[in-house]
N, C-alpha and C positions, 0 to 999 in steps of 0.2 A: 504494500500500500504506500508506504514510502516513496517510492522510486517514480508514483502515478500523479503522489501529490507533489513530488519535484515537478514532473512535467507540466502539472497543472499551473503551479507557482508562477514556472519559466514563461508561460503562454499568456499567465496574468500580466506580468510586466513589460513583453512585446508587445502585449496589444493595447496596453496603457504608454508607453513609448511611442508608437505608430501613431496613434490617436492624438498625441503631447504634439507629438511634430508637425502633425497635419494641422492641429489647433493653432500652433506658431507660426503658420506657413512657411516651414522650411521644407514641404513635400508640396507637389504642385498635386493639384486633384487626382490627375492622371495616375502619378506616382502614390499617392495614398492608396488611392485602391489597388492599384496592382499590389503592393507591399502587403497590404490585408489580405487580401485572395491565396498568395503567394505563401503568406505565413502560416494561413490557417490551414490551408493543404500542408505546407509540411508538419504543422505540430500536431494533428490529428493522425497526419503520418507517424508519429513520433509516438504520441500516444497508443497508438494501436498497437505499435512493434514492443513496447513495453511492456503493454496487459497481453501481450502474447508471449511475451518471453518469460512470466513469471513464473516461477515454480509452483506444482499445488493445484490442484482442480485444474480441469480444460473444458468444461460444459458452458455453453454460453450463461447460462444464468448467476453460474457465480464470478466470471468474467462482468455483466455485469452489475452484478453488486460489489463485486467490489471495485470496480470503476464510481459507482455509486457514492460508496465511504470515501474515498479520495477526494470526491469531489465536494461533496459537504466539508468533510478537514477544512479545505482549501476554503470554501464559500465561509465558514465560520470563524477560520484563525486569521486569515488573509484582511480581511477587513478590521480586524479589532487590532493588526500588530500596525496597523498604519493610519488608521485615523484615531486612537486611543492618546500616540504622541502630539498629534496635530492640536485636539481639543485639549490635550491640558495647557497647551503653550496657547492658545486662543484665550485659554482661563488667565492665564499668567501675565500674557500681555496686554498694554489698556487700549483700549478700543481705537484709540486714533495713530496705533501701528500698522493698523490695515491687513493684519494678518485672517481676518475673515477673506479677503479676497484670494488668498491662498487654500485655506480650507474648501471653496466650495468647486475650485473645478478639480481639486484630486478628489474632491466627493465622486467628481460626472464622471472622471478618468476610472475611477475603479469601478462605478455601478457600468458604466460599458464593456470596459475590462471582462467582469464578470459576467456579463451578457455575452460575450464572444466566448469567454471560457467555455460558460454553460451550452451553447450553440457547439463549441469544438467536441466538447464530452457526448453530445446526443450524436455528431456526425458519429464519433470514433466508436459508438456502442453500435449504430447500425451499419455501419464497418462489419464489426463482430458479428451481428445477430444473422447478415447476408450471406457471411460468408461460410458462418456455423451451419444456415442453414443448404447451402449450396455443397456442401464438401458432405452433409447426411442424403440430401438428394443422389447425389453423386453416387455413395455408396448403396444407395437404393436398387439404383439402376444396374450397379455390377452386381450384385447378390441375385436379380432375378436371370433367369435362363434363356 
């Protein structure tokens, strides 16, 4: 589970990165999206080849659950290890350092973030469930005479 919630992590902050940069405009439109398309193929990629390589059950349903647990970890720890620093320093500091205008787009940045995570984890489970089910067809079709 480890290893799912690292890729999960990695995907969180390229696609909060991507998003950073596009929001800067230091990626032209064109270039945002391709970069997004781009990443999310590979880290579903990346994903997939993970919860494939892990030791322990091979039945699609505990593939994914526990793609599942990963990605809750992630959706639950992910958010509180970075906006928990954000708002005590919002507490900390007095209103007219402006640090509210910092809190609120790493707000958008990650609730997007996590939107594309959770979009990346449904591609990379029906990844799984196609191909679980395509490779039992398969064997279908050789066992009959």
């Amino acid at each position: 589970m480890l290893r799912l919630a690292g890729t999960n992590a990695l995907a969180i902050v390229t696609f909060a990165l991507i998003y950073a940069a596009g929001g800067s405009r230091w990626l032209t439109q064109g270039a945002f999206l391709a970069s997004l398309a781009v990443f999310f193929v590979s880290l579903t990629a990346l994903w997939v080849y993970v919860e494939r390589t892990r030791p322990g059950a091979r039945d699609v349903l505990s593939r994914i659950g526990h793609g599942v647990l990963a990605l809750v970890a992630v959706v639950i720890a992910l958010p509180a290890l970075v906006l928990t620093p954000l708002f005590a320093l919002q507490e900390a500091l007095p209103p007219d350092a402006g640090f509210a205008d910092v809190v609120r787009p790493v707000m958008v940045l990650l609730l997007l973030a996590l939107l594309l995570l959770i979009a990346m984890n449904v591609a990379g489970t029906v990844v799984l469930a196609v191909s679980g089910l395509r490779s039992r067809l398969s064997r279908g079709r050789g066992a009959a005479p």
